[in-house]
C-alpha positions as CSV (number, residue, x, y, z in Angstrom):
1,X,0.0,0.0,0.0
2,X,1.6,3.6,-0.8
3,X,0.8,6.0,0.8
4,X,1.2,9.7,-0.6
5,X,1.6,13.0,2.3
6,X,0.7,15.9,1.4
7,X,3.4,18.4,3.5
8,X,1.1,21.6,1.8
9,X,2.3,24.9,2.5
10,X,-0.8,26.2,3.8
11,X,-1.6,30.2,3.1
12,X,-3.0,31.5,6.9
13,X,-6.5,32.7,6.9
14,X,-7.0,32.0,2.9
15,X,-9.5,29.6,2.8
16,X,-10.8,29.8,-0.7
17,X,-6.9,29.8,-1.8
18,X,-6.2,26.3,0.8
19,X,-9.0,24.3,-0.5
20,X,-7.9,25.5,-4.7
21,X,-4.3,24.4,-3.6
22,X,-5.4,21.5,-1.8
23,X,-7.3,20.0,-5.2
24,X,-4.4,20.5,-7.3
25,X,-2.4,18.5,-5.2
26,X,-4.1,15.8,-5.0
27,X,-4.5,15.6,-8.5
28,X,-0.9,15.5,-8.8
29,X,-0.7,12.8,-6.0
30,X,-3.9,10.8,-7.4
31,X,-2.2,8.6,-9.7
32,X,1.0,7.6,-7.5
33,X,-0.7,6.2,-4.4
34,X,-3.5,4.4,-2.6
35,X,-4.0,6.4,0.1
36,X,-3.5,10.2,0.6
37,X,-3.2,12.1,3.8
38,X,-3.4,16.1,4.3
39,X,-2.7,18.0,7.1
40,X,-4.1,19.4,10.1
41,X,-6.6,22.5,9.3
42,X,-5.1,22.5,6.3
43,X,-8.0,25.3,5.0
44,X,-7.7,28.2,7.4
45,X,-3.8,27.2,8.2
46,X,-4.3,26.8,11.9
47,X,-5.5,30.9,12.3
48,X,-8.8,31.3,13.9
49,X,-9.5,35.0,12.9
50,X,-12.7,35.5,11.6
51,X,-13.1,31.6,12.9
52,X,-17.0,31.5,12.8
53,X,-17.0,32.1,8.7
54,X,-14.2,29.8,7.5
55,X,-15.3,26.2,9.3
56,X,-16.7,24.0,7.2
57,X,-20.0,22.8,7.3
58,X,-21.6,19.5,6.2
59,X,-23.7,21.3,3.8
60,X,-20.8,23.9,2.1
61,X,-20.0,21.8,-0.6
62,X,-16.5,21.2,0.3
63,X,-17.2,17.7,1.8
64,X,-18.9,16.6,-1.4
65,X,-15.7,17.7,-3.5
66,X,-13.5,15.6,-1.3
67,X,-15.8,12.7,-1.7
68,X,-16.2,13.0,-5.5
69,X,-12.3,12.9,-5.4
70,X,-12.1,10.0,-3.5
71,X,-14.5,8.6,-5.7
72,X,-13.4,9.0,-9.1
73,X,-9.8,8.6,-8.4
74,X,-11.1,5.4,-6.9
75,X,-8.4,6.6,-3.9
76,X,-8.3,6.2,-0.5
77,X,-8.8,10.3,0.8
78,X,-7.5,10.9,5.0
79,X,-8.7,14.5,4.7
80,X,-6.1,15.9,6.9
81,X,-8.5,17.8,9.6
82,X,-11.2,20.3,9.2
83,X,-13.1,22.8,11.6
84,X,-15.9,20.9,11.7
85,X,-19.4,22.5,12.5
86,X,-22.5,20.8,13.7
87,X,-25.4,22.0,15.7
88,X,-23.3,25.0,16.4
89,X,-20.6,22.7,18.0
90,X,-17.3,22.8,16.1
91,X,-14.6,19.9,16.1
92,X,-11.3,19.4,14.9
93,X,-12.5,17.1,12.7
94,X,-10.3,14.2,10.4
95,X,-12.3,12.5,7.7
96,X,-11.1,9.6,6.1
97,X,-13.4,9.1,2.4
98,X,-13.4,5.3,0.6
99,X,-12.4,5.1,-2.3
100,X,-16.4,4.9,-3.2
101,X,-16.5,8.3,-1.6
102,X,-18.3,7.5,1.5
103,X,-17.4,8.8,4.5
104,X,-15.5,5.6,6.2
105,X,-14.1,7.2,9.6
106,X,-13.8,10.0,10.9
107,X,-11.8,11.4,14.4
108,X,-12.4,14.3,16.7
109,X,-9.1,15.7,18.1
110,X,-9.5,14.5,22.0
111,X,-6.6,17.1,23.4
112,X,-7.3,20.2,21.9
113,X,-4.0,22.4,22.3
114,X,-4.7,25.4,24.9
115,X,-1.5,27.5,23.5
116,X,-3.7,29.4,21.4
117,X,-7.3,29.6,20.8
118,X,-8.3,25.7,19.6
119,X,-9.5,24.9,22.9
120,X,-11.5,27.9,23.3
121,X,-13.2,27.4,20.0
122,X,-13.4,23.8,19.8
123,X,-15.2,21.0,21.6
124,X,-12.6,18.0,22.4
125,X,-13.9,14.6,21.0
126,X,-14.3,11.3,22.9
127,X,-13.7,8.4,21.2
128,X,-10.8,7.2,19.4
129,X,-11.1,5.8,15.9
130,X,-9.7,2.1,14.2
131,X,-11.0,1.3,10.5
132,X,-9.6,-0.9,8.3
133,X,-7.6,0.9,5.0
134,X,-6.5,-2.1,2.1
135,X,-6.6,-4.3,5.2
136,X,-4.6,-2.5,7.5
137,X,-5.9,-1.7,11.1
138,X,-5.5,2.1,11.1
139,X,-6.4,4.6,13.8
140,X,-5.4,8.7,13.8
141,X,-4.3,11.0,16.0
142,X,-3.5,14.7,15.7
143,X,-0.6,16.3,16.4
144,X,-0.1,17.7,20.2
145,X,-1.6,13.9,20.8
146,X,1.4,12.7,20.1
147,X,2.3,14.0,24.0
148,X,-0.5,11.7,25.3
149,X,0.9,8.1,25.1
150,X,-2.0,6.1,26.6
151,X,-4.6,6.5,23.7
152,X,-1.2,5.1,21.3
153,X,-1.0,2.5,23.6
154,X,-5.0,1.8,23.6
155,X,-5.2,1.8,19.8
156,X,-2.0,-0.7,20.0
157,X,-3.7,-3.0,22.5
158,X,-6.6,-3.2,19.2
159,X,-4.7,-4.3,17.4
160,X,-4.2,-0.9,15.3
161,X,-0.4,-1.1,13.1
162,X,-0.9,2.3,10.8
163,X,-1.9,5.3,12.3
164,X,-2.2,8.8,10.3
165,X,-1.2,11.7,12.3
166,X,-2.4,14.8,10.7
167,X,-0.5,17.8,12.2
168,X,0.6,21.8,12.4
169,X,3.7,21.2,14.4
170,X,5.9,24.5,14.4
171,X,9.3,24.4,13.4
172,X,10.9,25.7,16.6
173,X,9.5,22.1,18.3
174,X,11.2,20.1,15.9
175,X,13.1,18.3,18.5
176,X,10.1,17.1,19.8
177,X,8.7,16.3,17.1
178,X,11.4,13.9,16.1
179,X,11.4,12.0,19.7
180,X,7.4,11.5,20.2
181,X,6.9,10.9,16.7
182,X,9.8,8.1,16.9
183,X,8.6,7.1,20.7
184,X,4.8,6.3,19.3
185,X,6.0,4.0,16.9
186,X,8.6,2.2,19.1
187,X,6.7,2.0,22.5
188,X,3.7,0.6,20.9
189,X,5.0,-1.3,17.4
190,X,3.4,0.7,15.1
191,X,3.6,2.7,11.9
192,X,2.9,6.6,12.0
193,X,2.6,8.4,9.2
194,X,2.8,12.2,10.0
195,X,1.6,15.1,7.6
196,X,2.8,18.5,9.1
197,X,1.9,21.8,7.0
198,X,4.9,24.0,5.9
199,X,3.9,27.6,5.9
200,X,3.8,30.4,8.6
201,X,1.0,31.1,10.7
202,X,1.0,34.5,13.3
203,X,4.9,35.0,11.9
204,X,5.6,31.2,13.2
205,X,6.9,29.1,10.4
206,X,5.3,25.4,10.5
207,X,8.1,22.4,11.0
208,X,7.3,20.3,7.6
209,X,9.7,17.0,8.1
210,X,5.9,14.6,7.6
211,X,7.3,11.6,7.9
212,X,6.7,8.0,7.7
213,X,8.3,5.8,10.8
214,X,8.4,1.7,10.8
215,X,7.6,0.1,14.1
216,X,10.6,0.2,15.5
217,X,11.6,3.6,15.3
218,X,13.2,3.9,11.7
219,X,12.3,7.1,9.8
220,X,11.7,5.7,6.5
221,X,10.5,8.7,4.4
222,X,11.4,12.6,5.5
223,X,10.7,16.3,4.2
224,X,12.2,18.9,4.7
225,X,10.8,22.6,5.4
226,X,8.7,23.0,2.3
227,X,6.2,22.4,0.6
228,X,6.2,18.7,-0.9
229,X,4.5,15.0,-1.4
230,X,6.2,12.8,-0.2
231,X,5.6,8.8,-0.8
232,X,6.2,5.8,1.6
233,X,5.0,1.9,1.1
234,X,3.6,0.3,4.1
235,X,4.5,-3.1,4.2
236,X,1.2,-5.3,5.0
237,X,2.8,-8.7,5.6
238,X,6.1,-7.1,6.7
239,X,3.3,-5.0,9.8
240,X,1.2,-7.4,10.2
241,X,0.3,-7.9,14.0
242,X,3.9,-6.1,15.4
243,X,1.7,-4.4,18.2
244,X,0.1,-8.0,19.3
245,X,4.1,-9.3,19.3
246,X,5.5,-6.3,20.8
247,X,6.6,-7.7,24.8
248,X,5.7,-4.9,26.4
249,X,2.2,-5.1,25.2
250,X,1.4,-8.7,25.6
251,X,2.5,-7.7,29.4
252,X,0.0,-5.5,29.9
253,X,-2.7,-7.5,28.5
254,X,-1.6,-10.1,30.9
255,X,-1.5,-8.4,34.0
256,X,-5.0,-6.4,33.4
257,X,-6.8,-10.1,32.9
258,X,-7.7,-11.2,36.3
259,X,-5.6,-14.4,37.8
């Protein structure tokens, strides 16, 4: 299965310009992969001015174009995430789109960051998220998750090998980036596949280096700083069941059963 990441240098604020930019990298991705994954609020680029006009709603037609992507590319479509609206509430939202063009999965960002004004805005989901993509157990998380090891470790202990980590990780954290990002997959046997934006947002340039890291702690694909798509095969026989092998795991099952 390849997967393609988009690393989209995401224009703050311009939502009409995101979602144009957006399309025309998929297309270019479209033909070189099975699954495609975008970053975190890719279309406002992770500013919240004027926040109430630029979230997407179910019925603005920007969920139907995703679909009809997914659909007649016949691709796989993890729509990075999106400032979902509904009934008023608003998520940080990550939809994942068949390659029919239904909506498959989706994920609400549990640990909304409180740096700046996402947790204000935003309602936290509750429920973490495992579907099945060409076979492969997959769950998602969102970028500050990656500080909050026990829902890794819960979507491990499911049985979950692939997760997609849609993010707008800031450059000056980089170091972090690279340890949590690499601690996920090791601690828990898993793949990650991480999409950071490039860009600036408020006069903070975003991180790039999306990456894809092999369960035990390899970095098998990197970017750099800019804008790019980068490709990475995941390996289903090669995956298959690492978190159910991994010692540490099996441990933990054991000693939660009761004796």
């Amino acid at each position: 299965m390849r997967i393609g990441m988009l690393q989209m240098d995401v224009a703050e604020g311009d939502k009409e310009r995101n979602i144009n930019h957006a399309f025309h990298l998929l297309e270019e991705a479209a033909s070189r992969a099975d699954v495609l994954v975008m970053p975190e609020l890719w279309t406002i680029g992770y500013n919240f001015h004027d926040f109430k006009n630029r979230v997407t709603r179910m019925n603005d037609g920007l969920l139907d174009r995703l679909s009809s992507f997914a659909s007649f590319h016949h691709i796989t479509l993890a729509a990075g995430t999106l400032p979902i609206e509904k009934d008023g509430i608003v998520k940080n939202m990550g939809i994942i789109f068949a390659p029919n063009g239904h909506i498959q999965a989706h994920y609400s960002k549990r640990h909304l960051f409180y740096g700046y004004l996402e947790a204000e805005l935003m309602v936290p989901g509750e429920h973490l998220m495992t579907t099945s993509i060409h076979g492969v157990k997959t769950g998602m998380a969102v970028c500050y998750e990656f500080y909050f090891p026990k829902m890794w470790r819960k979507m491990a202990k499911a049985g979950t090998t692939l997760v997609l980590a849609p993010a707008s990780w800031p450059k000056v954290h980089l170091a972090q980036w690279d340890v949590l990002t690499r601690a996920r997959a090791i601690e828990n046997g898993m793949c990650i596949c991480a999409v950071n934006m490039a860009g600036t947002y408020h006069g903070v340039q975003l991180g790039g280096h999306s990456r894809f890291i092999d369960p035990v702690g390899n970095v098998i694909v990197e970017g750099d700083l800019s804008e790019h798509i980068y490709y990475a095969d995941y390996d289903e026989q090669k995956y298959k069941d690492l978190g159910k092998q991994l010692a540490v795991i099996r441990l933990e099952k054991e000693i939660g059963q009761p004796r």
